[in-house]
KEKE-3310 file (N, C-alpha, C; in steps of 0.2 Angstrom, whole numbers, plus 5000, padded with zeros to 4 digits):
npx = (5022:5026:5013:5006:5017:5008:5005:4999:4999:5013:5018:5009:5018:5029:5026:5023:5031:5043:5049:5052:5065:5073:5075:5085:5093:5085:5083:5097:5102:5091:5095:5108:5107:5098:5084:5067:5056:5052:5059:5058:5055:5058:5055:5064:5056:5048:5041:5030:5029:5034:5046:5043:5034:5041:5049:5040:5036:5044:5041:5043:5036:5033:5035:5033:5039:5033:5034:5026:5010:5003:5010:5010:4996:4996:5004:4994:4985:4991:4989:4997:5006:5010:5017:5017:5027:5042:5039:5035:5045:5042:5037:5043:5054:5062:5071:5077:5082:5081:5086:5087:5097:5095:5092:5101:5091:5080:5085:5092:5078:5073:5081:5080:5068:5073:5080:5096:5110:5105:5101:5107:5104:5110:5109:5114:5119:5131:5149:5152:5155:5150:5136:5122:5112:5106:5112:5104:5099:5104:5100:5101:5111:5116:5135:5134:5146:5142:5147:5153:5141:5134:5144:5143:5130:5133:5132:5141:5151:5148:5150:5148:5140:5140:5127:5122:5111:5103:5092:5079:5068:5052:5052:5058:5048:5042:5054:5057:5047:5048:5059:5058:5047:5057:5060:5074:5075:5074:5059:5043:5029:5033:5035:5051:5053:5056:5061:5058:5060:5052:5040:5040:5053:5060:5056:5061:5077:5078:5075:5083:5095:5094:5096:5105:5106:5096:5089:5089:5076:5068:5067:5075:5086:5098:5110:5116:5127:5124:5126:5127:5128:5130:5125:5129:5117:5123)
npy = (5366:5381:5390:5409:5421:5430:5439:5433:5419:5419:5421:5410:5399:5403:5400:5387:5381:5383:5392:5382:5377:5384:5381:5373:5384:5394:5386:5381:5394:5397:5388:5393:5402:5399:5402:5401:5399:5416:5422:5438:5438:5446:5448:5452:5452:5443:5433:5421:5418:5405:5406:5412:5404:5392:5398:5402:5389:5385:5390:5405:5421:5429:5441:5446:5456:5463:5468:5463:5464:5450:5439:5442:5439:5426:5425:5429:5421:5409:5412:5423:5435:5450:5463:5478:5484:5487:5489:5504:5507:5502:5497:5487:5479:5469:5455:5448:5450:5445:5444:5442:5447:5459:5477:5491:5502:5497:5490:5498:5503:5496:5491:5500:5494:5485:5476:5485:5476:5465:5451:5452:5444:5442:5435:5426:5422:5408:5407:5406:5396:5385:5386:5382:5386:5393:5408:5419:5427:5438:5438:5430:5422:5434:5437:5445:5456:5452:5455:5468:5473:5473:5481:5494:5495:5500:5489:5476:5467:5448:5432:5422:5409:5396:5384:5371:5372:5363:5366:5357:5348:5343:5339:5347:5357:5359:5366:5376:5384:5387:5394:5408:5412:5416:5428:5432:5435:5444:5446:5444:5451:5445:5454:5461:5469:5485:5482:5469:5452:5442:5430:5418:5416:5416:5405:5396:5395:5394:5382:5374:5379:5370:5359:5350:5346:5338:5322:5304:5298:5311:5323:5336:5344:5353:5357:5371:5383:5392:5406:5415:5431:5435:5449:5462:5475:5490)
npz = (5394:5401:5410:5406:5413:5425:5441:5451:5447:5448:5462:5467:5460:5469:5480:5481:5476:5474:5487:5496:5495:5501:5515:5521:5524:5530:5541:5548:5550:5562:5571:5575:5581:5591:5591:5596:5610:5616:5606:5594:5578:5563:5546:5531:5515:5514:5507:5504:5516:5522:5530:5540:5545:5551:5560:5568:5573:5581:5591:5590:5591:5574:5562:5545:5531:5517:5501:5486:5484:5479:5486:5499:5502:5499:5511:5520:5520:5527:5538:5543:5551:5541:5534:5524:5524:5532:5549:5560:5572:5588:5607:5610:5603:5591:5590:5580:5562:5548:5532:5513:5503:5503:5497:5503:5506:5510:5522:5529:5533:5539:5550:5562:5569:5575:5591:5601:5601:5593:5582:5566:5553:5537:5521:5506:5488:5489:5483:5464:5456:5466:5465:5455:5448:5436:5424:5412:5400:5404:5417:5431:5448:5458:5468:5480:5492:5506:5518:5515:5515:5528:5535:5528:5536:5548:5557:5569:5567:5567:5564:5551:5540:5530:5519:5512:5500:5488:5474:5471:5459:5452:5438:5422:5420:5431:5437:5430:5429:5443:5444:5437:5444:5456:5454:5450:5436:5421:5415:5406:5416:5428:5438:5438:5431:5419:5407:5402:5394:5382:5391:5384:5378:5388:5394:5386:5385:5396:5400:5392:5396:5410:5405:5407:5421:5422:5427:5425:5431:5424:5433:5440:5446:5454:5463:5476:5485:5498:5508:5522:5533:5551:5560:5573:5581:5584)
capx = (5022:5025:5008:5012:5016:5004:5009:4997:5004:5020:5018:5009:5025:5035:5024:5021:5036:5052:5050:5056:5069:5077:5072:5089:5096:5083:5086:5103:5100:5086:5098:5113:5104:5093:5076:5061:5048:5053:5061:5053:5060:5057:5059:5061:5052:5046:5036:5023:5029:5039:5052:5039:5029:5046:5051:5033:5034:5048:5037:5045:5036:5037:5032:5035:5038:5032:5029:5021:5002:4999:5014:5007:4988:4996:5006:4991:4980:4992:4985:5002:5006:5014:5014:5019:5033:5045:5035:5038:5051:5038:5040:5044:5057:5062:5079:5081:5081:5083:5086:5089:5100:5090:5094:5102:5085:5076:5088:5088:5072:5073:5085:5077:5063:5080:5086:5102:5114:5099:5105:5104:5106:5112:5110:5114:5121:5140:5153:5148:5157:5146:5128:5120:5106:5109:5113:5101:5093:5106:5100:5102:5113:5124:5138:5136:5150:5135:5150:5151:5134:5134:5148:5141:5124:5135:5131:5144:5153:5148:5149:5146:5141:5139:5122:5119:5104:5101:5086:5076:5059:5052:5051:5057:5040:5041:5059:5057:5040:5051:5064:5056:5045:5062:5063:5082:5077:5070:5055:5038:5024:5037:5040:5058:5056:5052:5068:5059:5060:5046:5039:5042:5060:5063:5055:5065:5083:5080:5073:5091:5102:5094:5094:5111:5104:5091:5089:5085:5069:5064:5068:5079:5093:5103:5116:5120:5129:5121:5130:5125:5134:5125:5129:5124:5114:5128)
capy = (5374:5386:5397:5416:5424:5433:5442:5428:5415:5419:5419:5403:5394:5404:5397:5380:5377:5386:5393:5377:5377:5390:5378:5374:5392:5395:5381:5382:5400:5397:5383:5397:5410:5399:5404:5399:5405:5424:5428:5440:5439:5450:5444:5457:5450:5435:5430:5418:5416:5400:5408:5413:5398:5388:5402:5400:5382:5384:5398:5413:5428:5430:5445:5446:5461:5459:5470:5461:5459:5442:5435:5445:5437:5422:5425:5430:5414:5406:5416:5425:5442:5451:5470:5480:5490:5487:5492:5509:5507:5500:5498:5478:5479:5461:5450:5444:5451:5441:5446:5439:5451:5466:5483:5495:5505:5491:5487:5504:5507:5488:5493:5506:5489:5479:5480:5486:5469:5463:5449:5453:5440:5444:5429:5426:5416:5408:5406:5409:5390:5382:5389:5380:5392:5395:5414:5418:5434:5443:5439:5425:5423:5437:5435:5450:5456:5453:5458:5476:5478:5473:5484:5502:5498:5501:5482:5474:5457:5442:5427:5420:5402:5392:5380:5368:5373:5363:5368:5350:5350:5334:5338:5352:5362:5365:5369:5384:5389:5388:5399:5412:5414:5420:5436:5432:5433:5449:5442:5448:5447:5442:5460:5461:5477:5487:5479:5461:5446:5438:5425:5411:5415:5416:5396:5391:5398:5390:5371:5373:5380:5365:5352:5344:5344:5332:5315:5300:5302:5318:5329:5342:5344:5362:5358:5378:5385:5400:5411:5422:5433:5437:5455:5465:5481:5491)
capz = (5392:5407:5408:5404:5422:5431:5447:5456:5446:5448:5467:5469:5459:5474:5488:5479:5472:5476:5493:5502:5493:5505:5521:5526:5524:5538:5548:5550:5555:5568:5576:5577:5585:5594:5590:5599:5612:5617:5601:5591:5574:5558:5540:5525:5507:5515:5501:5506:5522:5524:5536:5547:5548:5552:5567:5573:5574:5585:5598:5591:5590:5568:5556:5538:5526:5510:5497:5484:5486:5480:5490:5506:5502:5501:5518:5525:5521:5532:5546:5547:5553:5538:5532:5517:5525:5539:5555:5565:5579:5593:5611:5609:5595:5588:5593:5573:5557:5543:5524:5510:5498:5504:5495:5505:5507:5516:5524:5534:5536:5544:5558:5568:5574:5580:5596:5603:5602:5591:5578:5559:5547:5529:5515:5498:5485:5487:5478:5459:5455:5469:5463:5447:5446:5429:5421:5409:5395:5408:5424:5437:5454:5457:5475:5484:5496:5513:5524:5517:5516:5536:5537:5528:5539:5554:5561:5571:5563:5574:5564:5544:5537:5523:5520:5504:5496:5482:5471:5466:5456:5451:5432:5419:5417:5438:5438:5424:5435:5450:5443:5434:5456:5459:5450:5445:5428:5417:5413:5407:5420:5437:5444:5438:5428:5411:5402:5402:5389:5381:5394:5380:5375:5393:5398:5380:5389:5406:5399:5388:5403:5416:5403:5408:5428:5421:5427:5423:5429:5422:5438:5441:5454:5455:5469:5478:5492:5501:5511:5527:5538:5556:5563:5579:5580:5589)
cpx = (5021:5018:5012:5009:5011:5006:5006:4997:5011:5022:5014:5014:5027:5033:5022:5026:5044:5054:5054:5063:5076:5078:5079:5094:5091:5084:5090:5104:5100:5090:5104:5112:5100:5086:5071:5057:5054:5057:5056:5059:5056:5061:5058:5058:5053:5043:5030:5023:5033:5044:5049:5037:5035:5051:5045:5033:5038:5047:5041:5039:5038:5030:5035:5034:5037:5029:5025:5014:5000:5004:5010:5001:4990:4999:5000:4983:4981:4992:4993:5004:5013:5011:5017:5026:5036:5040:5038:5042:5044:5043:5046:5048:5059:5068:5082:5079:5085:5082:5089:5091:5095:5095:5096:5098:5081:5081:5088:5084:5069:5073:5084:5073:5068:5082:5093:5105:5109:5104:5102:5109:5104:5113:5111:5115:5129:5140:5147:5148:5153:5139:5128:5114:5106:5107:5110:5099:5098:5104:5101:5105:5118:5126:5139:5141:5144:5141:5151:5145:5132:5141:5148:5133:5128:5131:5139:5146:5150:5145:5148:5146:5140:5132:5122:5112:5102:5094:5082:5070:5059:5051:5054:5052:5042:5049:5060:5053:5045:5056:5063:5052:5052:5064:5072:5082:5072:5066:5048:5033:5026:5037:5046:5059:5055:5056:5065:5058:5054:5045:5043:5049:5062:5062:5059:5074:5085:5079:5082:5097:5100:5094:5101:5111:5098:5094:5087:5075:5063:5066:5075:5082:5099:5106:5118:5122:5127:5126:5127:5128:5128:5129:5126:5122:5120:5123)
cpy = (5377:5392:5402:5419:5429:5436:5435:5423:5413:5417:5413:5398:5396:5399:5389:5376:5379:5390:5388:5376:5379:5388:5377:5378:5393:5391:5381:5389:5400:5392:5386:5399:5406:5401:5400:5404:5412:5428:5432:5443:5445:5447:5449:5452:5442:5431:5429:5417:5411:5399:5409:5410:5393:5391:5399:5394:5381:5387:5402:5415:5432:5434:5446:5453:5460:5463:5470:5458:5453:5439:5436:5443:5432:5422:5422:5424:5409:5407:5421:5431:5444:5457:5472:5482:5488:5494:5498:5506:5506:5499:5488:5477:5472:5461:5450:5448:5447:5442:5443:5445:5459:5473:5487:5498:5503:5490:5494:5507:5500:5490:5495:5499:5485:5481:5480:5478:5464:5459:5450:5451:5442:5437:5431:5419:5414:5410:5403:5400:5383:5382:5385:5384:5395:5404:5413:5424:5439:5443:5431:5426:5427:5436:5444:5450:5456:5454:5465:5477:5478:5479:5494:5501:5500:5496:5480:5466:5452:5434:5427:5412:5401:5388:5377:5367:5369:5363:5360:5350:5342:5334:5346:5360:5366:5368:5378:5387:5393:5395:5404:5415:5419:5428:5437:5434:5440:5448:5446:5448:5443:5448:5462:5466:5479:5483:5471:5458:5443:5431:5417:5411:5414:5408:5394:5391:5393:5385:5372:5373:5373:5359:5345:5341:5339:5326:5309:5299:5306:5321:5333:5346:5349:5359:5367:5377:5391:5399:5415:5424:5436:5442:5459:5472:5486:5496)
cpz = (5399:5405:5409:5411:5421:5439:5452:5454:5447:5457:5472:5467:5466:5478:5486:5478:5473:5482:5498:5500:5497:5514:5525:5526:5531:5544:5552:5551:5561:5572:5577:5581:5589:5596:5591:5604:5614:5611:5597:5583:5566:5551:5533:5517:5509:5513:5504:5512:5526:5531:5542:5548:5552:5560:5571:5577:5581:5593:5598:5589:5581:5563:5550:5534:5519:5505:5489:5486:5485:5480:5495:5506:5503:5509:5523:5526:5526:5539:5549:5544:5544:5536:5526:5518:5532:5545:5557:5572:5587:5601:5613:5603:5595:5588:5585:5570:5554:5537:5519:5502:5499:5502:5502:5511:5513:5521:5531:5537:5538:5551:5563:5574:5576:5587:5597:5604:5598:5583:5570:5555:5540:5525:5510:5496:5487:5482:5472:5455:5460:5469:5457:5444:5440:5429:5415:5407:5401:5415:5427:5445:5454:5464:5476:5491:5503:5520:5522:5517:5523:5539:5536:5531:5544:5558:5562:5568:5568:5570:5555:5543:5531:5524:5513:5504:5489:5480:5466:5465:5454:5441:5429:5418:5426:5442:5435:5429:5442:5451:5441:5441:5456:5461:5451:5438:5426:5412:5413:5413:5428:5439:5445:5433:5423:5406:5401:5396:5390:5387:5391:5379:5384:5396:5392:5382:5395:5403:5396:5393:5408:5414:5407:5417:5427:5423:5425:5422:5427:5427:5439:5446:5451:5462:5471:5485:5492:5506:5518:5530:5544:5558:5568:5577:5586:5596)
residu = (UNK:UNK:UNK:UNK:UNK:UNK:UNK:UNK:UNK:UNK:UNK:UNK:UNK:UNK:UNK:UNK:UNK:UNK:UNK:UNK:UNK:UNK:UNK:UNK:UNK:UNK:UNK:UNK:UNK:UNK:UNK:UNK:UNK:UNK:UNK:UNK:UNK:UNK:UNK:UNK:UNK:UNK:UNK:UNK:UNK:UNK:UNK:UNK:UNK:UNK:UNK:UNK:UNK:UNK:UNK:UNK:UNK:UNK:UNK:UNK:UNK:UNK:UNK:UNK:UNK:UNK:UNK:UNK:UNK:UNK:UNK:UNK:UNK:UNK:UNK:UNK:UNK:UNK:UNK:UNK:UNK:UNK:UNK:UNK:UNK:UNK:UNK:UNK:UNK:UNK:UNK:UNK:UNK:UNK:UNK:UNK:UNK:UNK:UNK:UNK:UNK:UNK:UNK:UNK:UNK:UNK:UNK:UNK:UNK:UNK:UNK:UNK:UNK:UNK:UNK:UNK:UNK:UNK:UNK:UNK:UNK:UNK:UNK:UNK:UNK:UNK:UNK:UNK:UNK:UNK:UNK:UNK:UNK:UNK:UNK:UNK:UNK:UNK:UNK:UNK:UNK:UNK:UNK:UNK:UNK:UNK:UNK:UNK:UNK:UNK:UNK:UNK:UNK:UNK:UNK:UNK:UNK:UNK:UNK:UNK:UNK:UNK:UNK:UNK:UNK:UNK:UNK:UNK:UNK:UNK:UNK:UNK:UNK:UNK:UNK:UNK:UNK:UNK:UNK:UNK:UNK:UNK:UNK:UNK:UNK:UNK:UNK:UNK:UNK:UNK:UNK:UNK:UNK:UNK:UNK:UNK:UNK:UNK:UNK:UNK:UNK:UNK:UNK:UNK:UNK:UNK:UNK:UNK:UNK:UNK:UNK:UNK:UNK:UNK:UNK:UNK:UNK:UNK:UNK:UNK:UNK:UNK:UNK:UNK:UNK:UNK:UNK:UNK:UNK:UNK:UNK:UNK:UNK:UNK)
# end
């Protein structure tokens, strides 16, 4: 039985259990762009931090925006730089940005801290046929078009790939956990909004929808394609 969310439950599944999840969408990034010493990258709703620690490793220069509190307290255990709000426009603006499905909003009040020719990576989900992330109580993966959205910021096209991200948990109980971290789903007690479903009905939906990704072992294998498109700051 999934314990009933908490915002600091919910955000230690993220950083325990479904952050890494997302590891070779960053990889395959930071080996495009060539990230290491002197870049200086910026990452909007970083969660726990993962993408920073994974730059850093590399001797970038990495700050995190993040505005949940008990995402950002966990960031900041990891000794790593992260604030509530896209920074003011400094003298030292940052080479990368890196979002994943960022509203509009953020995403403009991103821009200003990039520089000119400054590269800004846009993720999501693929193709709807290549995701197994199940669709559930109305929520799950939806395919945003990440070429308009790089196209009404007024960013320059320069590139898109593909990454296979499958989602593998070692048992049902931490796939649900894993899944509900996401805030895909309209759920009480995740930070996904006043519209939410009972916690219980919502872990009874997802063990149902991930059953046939079961293995023989117990564990729990989601095959996905994610998406990015890289664009310049003109």
């Amino acid at each position: 039985m999934t314990p009933t969310p908490t915002a600091t439950l919910v955000a230690r599944d993220w950083a325990e259990i479904q952050e890494r999840m997302l590891v070779p969408l960053y990889e395959a990034v930071y080996d495009r762009l060539e990230v290491g010493p002197g870049t200086r990258l910026l990452c909007l709703d970083c969660g726990a931090g993962l993408a920073l620690l994974l730059a850093s490793g590399r001797g970038a220069a990495a700050t995190g925006v993040e505005a949940d509190p008990a995402r950002r307290a966990l960031a900041r255990e990891r000794l790593l730089e992260v604030v509530g709000a896209p920074p003011v426009p400094a003298a030292r603006p940052y080479d990368v940005l890196l979002a994943f499905e960022p509203s509009p909003g953020a995403l403009a009040a991103a821009l200003p801290s990039v520089r000119r020719g400054g590269a800004v990576v846009l993720a999501g989900w693929g193709p709807a046929e290549r995701c197994t992330v199940p669709a559930v109580l109305g929520g799950g993966p939806v395919v945003r078009d990440l070429d308009a959205v790089a196209e009404d910021a007024g960013l320059v096209p320069d590139g898109s790939g593909r990454v296979f991200c499958p989602f593998g948990y070692a048992d049902a109980d931490s796939a649900v956990r894993g899944l509900l971290s996401t805030g895909l789903y309209p759920v009480a007690g995740t930070g996904s909004g006043p519209c939410a479903a009972d916690p219980a009905l919502a872990e009874k939906e997802l063990a149902e929808a991930i059953h046939p990704y079961e293995r023989a072992d117990g564990a729990v294998w989601l095959p996905n394609i994610l998406r990015y498109v890289i664009a310049r700051v003109a």
